[in-house]
N, C-alpha and C positions, 0 to 999 in steps of 0.2 A: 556128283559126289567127289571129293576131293582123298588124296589121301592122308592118313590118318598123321603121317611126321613130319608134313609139309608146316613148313614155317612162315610162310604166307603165300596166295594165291590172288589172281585177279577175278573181280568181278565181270562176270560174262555180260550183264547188262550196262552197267555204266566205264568199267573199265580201269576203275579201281584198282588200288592195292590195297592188300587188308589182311591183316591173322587171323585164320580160323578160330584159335587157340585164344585169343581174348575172350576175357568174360564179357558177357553181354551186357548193356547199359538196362536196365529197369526201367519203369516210371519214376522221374524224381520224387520224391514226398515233400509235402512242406515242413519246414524246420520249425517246431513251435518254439524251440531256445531261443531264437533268432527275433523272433518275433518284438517290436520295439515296444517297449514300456509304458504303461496307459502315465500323463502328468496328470500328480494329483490337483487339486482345483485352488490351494492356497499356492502352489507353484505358478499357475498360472496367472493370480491376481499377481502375485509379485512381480511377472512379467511385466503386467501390463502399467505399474505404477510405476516401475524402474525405468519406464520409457521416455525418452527428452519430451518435455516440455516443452509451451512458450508462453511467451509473456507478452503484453504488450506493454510499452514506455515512451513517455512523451519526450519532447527535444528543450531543451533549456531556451533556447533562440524563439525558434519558430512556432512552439509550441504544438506539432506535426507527430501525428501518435504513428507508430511501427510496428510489428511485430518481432523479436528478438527469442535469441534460445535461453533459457532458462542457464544454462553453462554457462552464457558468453560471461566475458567480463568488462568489453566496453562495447560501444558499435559507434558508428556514424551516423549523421540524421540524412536520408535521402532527400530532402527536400533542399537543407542549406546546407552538407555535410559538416554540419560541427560537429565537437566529440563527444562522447554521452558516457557517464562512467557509470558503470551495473555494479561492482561492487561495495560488499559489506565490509562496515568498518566493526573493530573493536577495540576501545580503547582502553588502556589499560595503566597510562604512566600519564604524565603529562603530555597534552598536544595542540598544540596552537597551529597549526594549518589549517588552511582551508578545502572546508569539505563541498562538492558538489557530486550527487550520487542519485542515479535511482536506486542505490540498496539501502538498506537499513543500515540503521547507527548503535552500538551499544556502551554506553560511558556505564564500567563498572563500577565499583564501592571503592576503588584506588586510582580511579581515574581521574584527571584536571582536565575539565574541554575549556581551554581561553579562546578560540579562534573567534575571529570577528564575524565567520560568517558559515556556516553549516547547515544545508539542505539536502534531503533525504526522503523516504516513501516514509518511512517509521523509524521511532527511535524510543528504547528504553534507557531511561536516566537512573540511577545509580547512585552517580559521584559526583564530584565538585562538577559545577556547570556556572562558567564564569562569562561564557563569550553569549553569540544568539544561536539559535537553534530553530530551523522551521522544519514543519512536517508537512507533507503533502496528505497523508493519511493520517496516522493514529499516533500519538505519544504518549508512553505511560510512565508517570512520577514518581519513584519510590526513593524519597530521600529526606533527611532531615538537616536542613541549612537554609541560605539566603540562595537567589537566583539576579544577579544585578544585571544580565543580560534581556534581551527582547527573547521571548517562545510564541510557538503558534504552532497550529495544528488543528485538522479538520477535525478531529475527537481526541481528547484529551482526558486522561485519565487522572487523578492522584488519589496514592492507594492509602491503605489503614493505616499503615505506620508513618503515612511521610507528613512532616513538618516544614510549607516551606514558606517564604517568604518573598513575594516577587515585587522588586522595585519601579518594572517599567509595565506595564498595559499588556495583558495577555490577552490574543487576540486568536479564538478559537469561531467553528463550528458549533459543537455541543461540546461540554464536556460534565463530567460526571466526577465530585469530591465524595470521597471515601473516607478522608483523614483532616489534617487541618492545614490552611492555605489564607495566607493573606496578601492582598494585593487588588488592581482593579482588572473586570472580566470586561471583553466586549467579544460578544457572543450574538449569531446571527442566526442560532438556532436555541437549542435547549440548555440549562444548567439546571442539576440534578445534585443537591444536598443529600445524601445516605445517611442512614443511619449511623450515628459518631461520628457522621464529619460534620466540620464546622468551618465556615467562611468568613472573613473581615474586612471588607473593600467594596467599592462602589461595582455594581455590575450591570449592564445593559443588556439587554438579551431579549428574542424572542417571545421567550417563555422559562419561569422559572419552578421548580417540586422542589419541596424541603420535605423529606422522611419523619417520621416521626421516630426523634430523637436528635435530628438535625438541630445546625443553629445556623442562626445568619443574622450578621452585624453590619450595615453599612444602607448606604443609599441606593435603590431600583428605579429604573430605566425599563419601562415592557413594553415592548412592540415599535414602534419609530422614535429613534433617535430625535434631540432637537434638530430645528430645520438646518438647512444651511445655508452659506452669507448669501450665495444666488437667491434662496427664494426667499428669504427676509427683504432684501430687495424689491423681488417681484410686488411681494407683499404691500412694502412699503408703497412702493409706486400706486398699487389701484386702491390703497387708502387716500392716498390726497387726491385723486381725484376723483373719487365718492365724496371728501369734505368740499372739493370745489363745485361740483355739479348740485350738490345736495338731494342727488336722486339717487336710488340702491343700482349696483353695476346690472342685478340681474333683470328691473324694470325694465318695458320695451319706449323707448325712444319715439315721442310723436315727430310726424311729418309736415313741415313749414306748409302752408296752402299757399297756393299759386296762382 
């Protein structure tokens, strides 16, 4: 026992010093204020969507596919380290440079594209489009004018309103008219006439739907193209000498006796 106005004392067992006179420590409690916040489960979608990306993009050179982040804005090709541009254009004024990009392209309703040469994944057209334009993916047409440049694209769209008029060989995948379009098509898969659109120009292609309500004006090409000068050639040759032999090439040949 200690006495009572002693303002601290030692511990007989360990040796201590120590105040009588402090209040004793309890059991701590758990703090339920404290306790962290349940995330509600649209918070955590958000999370998960806001998370970087990536992409993969091929090399303009070598054609050697990578994977890249979604952010970047250009990268190098590991293979041949050439330059590789990730960004999106939008064009808005006049612009005659040239584009080479894996992003997307947008010539809006006051835009002039003249440049001579602009490649891209996609691209929606808009506005004046004077120069070429090629798509690696998808291009869609919404405009009413002339196009005196070359276009291409693996799918090709022209929408309800647009009117256009293409002076050089549009060389698609599929593509799909919605509105009206005149010019020649050479397509290596489908073309797809909707309903009120209308087409006027020679087209060769795969395979061709006309909607009902569609129209189409011109001369058809389905399935192989004319040959070409090679095999007109080939041709040529085991024709004359089927008229020389005057046996068929696929007869079998007797054997001189000996």
């Amino acid at each position: 026992m200690e006495y009572v106005a002693a303002k601290t004392t030692i511990c007989r067992q360990c040796g201590r010093s120590f105040s009588p006179s402090a209040p004793k420590l309890g059991p701590k409690l758990k703090d339920e204020s404290s306790a962290p916040e349940e995330v509600p489960l649209h918070r955590k979608f958000e999370a998960i969507w806001s998370r970087q990306h990536n992409r993969v993009v091929s090399c303009f050179e070598c054609k050697r596919k990578h994977e890249v982040s979604d952010a970047a804005s250009s990268t190098n090709c590991p293979g041949c380290s050439a330059h590789i541009d990730l960004r999106d254009y939008k064009i808005t004024t006049s612009f005659s440079r040239t584009i080479r990009t894996r992003g997307d392209v947008h010539l809006t309703t006051k835009g002039d594209l003249s440049s001579t040469s602009v490649i891209c994944t996609t691209a929606i057209v808009e506005g004046k489009l004077r120069g070429n334009l090629e798509c690696e993916d998808s291009m869609t047409i919404n405009l009413v004018g002339k196009i005196p440049g070359r276009i291409g694209a693996q799918h090709m769209v022209v929408e309800r309103k647009s009117d256009i008029q293409c002076f050089r060989r549009v060389r698609v995948t599929n593509i799909d008219i919605k509105g009206r379009m005149s010019g020649e098509i050479l397509a290596s898969g489908a073309v797809t006439i909707h309903k009120g659109g209308a087409l006027d120009g020679n087209v060769t292609a795969k395979s061709i739907a006309i909607e009902k309500g569609g129209m189409f004006s011109g001369q058809l090409v389905i399935g192989r193209a004319n040959l070409t000068q090679g095999e007109l050639l080939a041709e040529a040759k085991a024709a004359e000498k089927k008229a020389e032999s005057g046996v068929p090439l696929s007869a079998a040949q007797p054997l001189h006796a000996t």
